[in-house]
C-alpha positions in Angstrom: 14.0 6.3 5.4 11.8 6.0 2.5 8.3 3.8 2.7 9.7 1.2 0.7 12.7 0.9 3.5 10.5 0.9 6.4 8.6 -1.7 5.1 11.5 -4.1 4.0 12.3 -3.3 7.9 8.9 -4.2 9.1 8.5 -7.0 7.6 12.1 -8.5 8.4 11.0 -8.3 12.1 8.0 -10.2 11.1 10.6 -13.2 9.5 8.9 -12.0 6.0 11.0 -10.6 3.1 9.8 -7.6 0.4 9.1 -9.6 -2.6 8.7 -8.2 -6.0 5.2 -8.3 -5.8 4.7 -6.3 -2.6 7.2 -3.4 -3.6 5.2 -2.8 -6.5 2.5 -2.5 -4.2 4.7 -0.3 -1.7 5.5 1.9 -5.0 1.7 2.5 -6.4 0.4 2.7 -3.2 3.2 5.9 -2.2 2.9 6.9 -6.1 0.0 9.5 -4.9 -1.7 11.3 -2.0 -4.9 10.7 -2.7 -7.0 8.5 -0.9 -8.1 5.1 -2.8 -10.1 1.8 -1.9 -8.3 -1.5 -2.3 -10.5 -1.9 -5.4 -8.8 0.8 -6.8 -5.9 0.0 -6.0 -6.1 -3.6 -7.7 -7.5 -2.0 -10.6 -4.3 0.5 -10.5 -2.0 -2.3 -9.9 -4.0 -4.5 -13.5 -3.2 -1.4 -15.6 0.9 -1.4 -14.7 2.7 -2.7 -17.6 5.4 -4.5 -15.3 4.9 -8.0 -16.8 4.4 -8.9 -12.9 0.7 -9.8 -12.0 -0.2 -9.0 -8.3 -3.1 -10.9 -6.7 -6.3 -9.2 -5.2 -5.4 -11.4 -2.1 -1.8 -9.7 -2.0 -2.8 -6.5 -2.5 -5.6 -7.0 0.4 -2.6 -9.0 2.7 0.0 -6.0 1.5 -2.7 -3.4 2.8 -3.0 -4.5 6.5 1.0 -5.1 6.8 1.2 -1.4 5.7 -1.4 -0.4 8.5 0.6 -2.6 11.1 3.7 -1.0 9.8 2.0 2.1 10.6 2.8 3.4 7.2 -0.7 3.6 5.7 -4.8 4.4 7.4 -7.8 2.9 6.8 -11.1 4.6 7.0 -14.5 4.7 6.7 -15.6 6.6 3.8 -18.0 9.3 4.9 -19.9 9.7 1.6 -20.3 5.3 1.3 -20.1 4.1 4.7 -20.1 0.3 3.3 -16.8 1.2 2.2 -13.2 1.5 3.5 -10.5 4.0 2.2 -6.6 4.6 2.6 -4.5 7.5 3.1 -0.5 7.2 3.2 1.1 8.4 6.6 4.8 10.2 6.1 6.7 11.9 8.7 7.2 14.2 5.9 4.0 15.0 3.8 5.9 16.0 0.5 7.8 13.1 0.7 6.4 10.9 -1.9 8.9 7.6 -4.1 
C-alpha cells in the first residue's frame, strides 16, 4: 500500500478524510529521502506551482498525523539541537510516490 493509501486509511479510522491539501503534503513529504524540518517543508510546499496554497498550520497538523500514522519520525537534530527533523518510514526503503 502506498503512503498516500495508508494515510487515507488512518485518517478514516480517525472520522477525517484526505483532503486536497494534505495529499499534497503526503506527496512532497514521500517525494524524497532526505531528512527536512517542517520549515522546509512549508517552504517546499510555497514553491509547488499547484494553484493550491497549504497552511503552515496544516503542514504542522499533517506532520504529527503522519507520526501517529507511523508513516513518518521526528527527531532531534544532532548538529542544532533547538531543532526537530523528519525522516519517512517505508516497509520498503526504495519505495518512494
Amino acid at each position: 500500500m502506498s503512503p498516500i493509501e495508508n494515510f487515507r486509511e488512518f485518517l478514516a479510522g480517525k472520522g477525517m478524510r484526505l483532503t486536497q491539501e494534505r495529499e499534497l503534503i503526503v506527496t512532497e513529504v514521500f517525494s524524497s529521502c532526505a531528512y527536512f524540518d517542517a520549515d522546509q517543508l512549508v517552504e517546499r510546499m510555497a514553491a509547488q506551482k499547484t494553484g493550491r496554497r497549504v497552511s503552515r498550520s496544516t503542514v504542522y497538523r499533517t506532520l504529527g498525523w503522519l507520526i501517529d500514522a507511523g508513516l513518518l519520525r521526528k527527531m532531534t537534530d544532532m548538529i542544532n539541537r533547538d531543532r526537530d527533523v523528519y525522516s519517512t518510514i517505508s516497509s520498503n526503503p526504495r519505495f518512494r510516490l
